[in-house]
PARO-383376 format. One line per field, with one value per residue: residue number from 0; residue in three letters; x, y, z of N, C-alpha, C, CB in turn. Coordinates in Angstrom, 2 decimals. Glycine has a CB too. Example, Ala and Ser with C-alpha at 12.3 -4.5 7.8 and 13.67 -1.06 7.14 Angstrom:
dogu <- [0 1]
numi <- [ALA SER]
n.east <- [13.19 12.85]
n.north <- [-5.69 -2.25]
n.up <- [7.80 7.08]
ca.east <- [12.30 13.67]
ca.north <- [-4.50 -1.06]
ca.up <- [7.80 7.14]
c.east <- [13.20 12.90]
c.north <- [-3.30 0.03]
c.up <- [7.80 7.87]
cb.east <- [11.31 14.08]
cb.north <- [-4.47 -0.60]
cb.up <- [9.05 5.72]
***
This chain:
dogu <- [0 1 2 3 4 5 6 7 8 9 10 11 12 13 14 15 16 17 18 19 20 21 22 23 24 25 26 27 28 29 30 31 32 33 34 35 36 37 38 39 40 41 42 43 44 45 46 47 48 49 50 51 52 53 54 55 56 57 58 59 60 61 62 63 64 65 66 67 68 69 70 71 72 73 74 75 76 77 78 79 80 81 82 83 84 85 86 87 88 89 90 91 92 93 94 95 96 97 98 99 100]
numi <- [UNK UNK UNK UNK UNK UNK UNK UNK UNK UNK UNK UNK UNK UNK UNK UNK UNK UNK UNK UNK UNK UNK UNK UNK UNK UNK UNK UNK UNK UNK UNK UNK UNK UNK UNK UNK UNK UNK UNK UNK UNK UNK UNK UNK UNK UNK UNK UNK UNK UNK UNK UNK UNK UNK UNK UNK UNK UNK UNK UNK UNK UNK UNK UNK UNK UNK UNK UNK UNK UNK UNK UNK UNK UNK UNK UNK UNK UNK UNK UNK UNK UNK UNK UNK UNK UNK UNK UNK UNK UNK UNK UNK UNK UNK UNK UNK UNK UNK UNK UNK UNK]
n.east <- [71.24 68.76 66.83 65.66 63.54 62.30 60.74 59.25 57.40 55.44 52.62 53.09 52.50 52.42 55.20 56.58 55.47 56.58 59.07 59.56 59.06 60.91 63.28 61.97 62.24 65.33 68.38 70.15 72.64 72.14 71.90 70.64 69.85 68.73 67.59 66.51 64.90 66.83 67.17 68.58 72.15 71.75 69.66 67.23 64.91 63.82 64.17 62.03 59.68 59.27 59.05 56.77 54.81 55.34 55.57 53.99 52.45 53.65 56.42 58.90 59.49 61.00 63.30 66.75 67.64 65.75 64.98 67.01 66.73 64.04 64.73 66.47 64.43 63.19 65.13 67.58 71.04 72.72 74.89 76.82 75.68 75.11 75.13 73.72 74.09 72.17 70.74 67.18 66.79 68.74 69.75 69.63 71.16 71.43 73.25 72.06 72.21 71.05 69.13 69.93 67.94]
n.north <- [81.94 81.30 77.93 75.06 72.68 69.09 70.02 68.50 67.73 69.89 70.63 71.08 73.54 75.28 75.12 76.31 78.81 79.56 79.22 81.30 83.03 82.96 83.72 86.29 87.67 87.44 88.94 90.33 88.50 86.56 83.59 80.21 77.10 74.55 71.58 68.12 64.89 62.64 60.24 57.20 56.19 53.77 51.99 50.95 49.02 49.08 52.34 52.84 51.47 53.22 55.59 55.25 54.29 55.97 59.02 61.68 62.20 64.07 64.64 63.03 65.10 66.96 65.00 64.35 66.92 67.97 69.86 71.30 73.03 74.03 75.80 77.87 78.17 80.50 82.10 82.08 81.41 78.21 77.52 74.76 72.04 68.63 65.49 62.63 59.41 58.44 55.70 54.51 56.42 58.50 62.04 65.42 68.46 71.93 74.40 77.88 81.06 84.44 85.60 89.34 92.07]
n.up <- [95.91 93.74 92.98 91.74 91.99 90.91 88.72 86.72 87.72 87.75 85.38 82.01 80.32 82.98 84.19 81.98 82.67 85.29 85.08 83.05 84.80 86.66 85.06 84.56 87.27 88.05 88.68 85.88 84.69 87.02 89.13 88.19 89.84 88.49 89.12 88.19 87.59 84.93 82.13 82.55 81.56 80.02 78.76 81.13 83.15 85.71 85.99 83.76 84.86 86.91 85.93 84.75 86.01 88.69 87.59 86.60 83.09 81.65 82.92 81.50 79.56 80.39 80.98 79.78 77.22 77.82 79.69 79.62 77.26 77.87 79.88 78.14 75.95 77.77 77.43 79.01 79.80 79.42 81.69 83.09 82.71 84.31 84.91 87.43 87.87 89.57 91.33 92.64 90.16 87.94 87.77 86.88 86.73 86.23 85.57 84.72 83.51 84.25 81.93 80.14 81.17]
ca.east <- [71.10 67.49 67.19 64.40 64.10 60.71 59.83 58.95 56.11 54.52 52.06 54.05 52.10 52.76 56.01 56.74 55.22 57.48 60.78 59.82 58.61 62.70 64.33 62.17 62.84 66.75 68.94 70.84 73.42 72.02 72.48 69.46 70.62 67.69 68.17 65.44 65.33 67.23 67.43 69.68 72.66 71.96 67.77 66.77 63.97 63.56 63.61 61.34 58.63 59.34 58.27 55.14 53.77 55.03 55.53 53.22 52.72 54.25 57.28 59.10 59.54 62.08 64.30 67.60 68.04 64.41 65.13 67.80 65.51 62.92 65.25 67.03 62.96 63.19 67.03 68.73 72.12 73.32 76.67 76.97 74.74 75.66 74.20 74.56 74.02 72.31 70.08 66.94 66.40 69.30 69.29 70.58 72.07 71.73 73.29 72.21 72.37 69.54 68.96 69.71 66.82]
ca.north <- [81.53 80.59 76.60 74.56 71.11 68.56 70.86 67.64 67.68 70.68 70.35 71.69 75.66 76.03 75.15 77.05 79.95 79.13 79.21 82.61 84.35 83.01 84.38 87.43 88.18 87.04 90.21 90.05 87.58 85.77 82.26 79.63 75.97 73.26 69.62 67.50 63.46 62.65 59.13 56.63 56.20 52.52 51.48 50.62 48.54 49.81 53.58 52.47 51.29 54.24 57.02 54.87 54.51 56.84 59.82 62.01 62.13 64.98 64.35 63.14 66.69 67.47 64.13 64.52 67.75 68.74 70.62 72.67 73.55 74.67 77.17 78.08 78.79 81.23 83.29 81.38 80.66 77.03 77.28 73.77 70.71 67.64 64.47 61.67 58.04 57.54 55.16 53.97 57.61 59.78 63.47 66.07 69.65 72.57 76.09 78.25 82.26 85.21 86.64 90.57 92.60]
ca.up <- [94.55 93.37 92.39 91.40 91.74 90.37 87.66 86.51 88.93 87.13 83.72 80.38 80.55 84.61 84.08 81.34 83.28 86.01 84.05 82.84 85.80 87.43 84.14 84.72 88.69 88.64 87.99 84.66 84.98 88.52 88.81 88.86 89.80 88.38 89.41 88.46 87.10 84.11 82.10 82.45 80.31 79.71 78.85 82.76 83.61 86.94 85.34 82.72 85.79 87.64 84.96 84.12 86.86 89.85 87.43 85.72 81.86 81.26 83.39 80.36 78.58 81.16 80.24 78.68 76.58 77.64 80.79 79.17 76.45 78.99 80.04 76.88 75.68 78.63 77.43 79.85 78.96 80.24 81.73 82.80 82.71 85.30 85.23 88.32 87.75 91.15 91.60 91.07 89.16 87.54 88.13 86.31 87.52 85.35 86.10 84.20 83.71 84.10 80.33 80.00 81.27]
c.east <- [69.79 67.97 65.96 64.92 62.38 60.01 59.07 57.50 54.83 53.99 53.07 53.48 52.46 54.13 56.72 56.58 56.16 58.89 60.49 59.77 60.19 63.30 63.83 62.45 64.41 67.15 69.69 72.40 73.34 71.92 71.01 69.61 68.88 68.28 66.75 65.55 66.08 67.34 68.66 70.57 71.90 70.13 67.80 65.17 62.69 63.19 62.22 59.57 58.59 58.29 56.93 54.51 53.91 55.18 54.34 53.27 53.47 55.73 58.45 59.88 60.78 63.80 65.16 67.54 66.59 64.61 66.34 66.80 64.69 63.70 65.50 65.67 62.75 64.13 67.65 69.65 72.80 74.51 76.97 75.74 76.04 74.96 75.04 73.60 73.30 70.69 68.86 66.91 67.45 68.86 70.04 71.09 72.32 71.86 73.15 71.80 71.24 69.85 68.98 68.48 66.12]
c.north <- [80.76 79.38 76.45 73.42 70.72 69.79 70.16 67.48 68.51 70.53 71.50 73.43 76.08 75.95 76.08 78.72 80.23 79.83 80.77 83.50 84.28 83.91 86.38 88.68 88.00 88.52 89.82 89.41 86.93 84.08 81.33 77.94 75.35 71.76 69.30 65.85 63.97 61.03 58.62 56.52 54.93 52.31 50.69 50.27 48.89 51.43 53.95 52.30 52.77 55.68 56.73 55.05 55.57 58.44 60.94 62.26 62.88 65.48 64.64 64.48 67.07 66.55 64.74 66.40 68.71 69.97 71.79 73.79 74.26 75.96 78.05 79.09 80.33 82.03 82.40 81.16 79.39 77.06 76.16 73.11 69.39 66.80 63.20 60.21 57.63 56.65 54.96 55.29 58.81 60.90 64.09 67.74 70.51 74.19 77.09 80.10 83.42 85.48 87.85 90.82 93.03]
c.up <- [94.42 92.72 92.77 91.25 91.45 89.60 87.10 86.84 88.15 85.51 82.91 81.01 81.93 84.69 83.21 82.00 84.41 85.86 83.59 83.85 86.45 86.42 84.27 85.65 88.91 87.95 86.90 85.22 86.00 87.54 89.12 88.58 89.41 88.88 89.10 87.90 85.72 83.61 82.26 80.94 78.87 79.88 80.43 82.94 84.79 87.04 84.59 84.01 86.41 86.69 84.43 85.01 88.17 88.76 86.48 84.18 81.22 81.77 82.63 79.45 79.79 81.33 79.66 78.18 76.73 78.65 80.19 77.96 76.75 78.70 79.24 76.10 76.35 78.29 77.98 79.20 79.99 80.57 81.87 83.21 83.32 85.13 86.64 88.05 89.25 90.74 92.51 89.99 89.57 88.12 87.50 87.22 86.52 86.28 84.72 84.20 83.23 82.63 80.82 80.06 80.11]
cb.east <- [72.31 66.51 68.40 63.58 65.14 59.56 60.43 59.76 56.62 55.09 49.96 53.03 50.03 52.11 56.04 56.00 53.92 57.49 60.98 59.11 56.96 63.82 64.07 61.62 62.12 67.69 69.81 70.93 74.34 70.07 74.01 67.95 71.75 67.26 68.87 64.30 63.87 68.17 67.03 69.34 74.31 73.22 67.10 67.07 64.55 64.72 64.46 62.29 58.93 61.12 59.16 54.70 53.46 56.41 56.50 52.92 51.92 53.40 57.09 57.98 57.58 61.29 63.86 66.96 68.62 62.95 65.57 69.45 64.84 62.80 66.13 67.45 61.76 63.23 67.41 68.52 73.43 73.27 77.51 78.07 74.00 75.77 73.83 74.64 75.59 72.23 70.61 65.28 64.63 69.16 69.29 69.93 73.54 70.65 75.05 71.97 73.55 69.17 67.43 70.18 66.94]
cb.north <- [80.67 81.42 75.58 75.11 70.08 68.08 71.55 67.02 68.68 71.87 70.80 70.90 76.27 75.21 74.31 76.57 79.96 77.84 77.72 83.01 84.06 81.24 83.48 87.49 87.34 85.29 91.09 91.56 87.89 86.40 81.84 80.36 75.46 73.07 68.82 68.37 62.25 63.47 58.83 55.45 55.91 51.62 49.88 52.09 47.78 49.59 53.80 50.76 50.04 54.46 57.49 53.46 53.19 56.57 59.58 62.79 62.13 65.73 63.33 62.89 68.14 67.59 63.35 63.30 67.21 67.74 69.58 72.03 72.87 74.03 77.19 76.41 77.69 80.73 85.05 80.21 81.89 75.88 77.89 73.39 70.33 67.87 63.65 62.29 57.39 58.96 54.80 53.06 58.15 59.99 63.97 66.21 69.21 72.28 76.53 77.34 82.40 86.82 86.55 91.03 93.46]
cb.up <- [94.08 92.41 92.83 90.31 93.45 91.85 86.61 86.92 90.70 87.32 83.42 77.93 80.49 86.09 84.07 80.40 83.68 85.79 82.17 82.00 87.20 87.48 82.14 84.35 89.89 88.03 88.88 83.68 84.93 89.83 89.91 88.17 91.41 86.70 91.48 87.83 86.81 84.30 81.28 82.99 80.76 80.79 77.15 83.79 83.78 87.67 84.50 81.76 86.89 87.88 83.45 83.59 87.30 91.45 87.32 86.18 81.36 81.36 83.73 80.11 78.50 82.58 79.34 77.39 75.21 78.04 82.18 78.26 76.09 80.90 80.50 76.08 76.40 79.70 78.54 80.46 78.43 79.68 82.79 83.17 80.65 86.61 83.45 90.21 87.43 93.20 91.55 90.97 89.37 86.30 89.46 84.76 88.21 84.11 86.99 83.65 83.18 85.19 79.29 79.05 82.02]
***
């Protein structure tokens, strides 16, 4: 099962490019696990330092409801979305399903 983790890592267009080239190599209905950060529930201080300064600007866009989106942009259909509380920096866990050829 293809998975991707620190998409985060990559600028907005390489990423984007990314996410399509998986949706367009997986066979129709394959499975492609993402994990990458996610915010905390609760405003975090320690989060808050973290994304300023160790992450890149564009990081961000993959936060919360962004990383499904990504995909979603791509066909993907989200089967589930996971988030874990770990500490200092969330993560989320998205499975989600190739788009019809």
């Amino acid at each position: 099962m293809p998975a991707a983790y620190g998409l985060q890592e990559l600028p907005s267009d390489v990423r984007m490019s990314a996410v399509r080239q998986a949706a367009r190599v997986l066979r129709r209905g394959g499975l492609l696990l993402a994990v990458d950060i996610d915010p905390p529930p609760r405003p975090s201080r320690v989060f808050s330092m973290y994304m300023r300064w160790i992450e890149k600007p564009h990081a961000p866009e993959v936060l919360g409801p962004g990383l499904s989106g990504l995909l979603e942009s791509a066909d993907f259909e989200i089967r589930h979305r996971f988030t874990e509380e770990t500490k200092p920096v969330p993560f989320q866990l998205i499975e989600a399903v190739a788009p019809p050829a």
